[in-house]
C-alpha positions as CSV (number, residue, x, y, z in Angstrom):
1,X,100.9,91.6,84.6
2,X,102.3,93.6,87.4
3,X,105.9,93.1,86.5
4,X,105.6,94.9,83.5
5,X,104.2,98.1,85.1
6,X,107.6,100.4,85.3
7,X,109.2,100.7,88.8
8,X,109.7,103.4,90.4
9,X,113.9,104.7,91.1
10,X,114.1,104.5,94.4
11,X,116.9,106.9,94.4
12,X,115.2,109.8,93.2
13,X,112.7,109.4,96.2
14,X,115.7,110.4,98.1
15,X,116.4,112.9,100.5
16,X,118.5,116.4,99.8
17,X,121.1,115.5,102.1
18,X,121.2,111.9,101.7
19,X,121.2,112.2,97.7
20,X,124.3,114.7,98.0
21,X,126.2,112.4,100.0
22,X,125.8,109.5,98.2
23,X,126.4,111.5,95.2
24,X,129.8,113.1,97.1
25,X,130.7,110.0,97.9
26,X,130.3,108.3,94.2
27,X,132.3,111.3,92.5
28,X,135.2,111.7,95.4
29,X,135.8,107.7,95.2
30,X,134.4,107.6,91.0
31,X,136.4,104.1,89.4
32,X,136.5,102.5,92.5
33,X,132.5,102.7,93.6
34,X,131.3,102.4,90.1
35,X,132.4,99.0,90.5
36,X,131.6,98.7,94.1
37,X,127.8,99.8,93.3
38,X,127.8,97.2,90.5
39,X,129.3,94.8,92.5
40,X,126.7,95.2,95.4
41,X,123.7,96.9,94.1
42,X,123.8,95.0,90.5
43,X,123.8,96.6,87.3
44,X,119.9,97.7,86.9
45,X,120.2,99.6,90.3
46,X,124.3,101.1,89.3
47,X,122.5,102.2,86.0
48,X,119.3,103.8,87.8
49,X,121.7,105.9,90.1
50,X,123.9,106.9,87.2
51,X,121.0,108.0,85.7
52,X,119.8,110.1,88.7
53,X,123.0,112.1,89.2
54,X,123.1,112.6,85.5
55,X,119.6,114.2,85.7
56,X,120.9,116.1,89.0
57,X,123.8,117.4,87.3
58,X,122.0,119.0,84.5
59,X,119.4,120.8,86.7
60,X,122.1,122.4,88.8
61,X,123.9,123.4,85.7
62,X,120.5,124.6,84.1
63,X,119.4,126.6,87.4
64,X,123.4,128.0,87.6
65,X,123.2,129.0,83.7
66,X,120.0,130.3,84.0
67,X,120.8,132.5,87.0
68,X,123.8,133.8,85.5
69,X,122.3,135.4,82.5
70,X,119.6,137.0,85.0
71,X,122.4,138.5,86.7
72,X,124.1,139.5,84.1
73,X,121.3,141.6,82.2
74,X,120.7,143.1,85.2
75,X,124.2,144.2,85.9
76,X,124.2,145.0,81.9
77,X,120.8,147.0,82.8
78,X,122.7,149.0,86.2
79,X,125.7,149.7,84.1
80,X,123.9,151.2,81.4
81,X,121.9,153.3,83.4
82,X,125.5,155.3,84.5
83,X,125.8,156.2,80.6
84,X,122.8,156.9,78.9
């Protein structure tokens, strides 16, 4: 019964800093330590840290987009101010 209770990622448990690197690290080196990871960490754990940077690389992109258009309707707001 306890193996079919879902385990937890041990990746996203993680550190900031340690996360990035590893991250860094998988990206920089890409064809080569996808088959490194699968090699040594086996394919449930390669596909678990796949899945994490995927997740990690849509938050950033979400909090970058999201910041942009707050900039830019204030910017939109300051430049409009000058005309009206």
């Amino acid at each position: 019964m306890n193996n079919l209770h879902k385990q937890k990622n041990k990746f996203e448990k993680m550190g900031f800093i340690k996360f990035w690197l590893f991250s860094s690290i998988f990206l920089i080196t890409f064809p080569i330590s996808l088959i490194v990871s699968i090699i040594f960490l086996g394919p449930y754990q390669t596909k678990e840290f796949i899945l994490v940077l995927i997740k990690d690389y849509i938050q950033t992109l979400l909090i970058i987009f999201i910041s942009l258009i707050i900039i830019m309707y204030f910017l939109y707001n300051y430049i409009i101010s000058f005309f009206s």
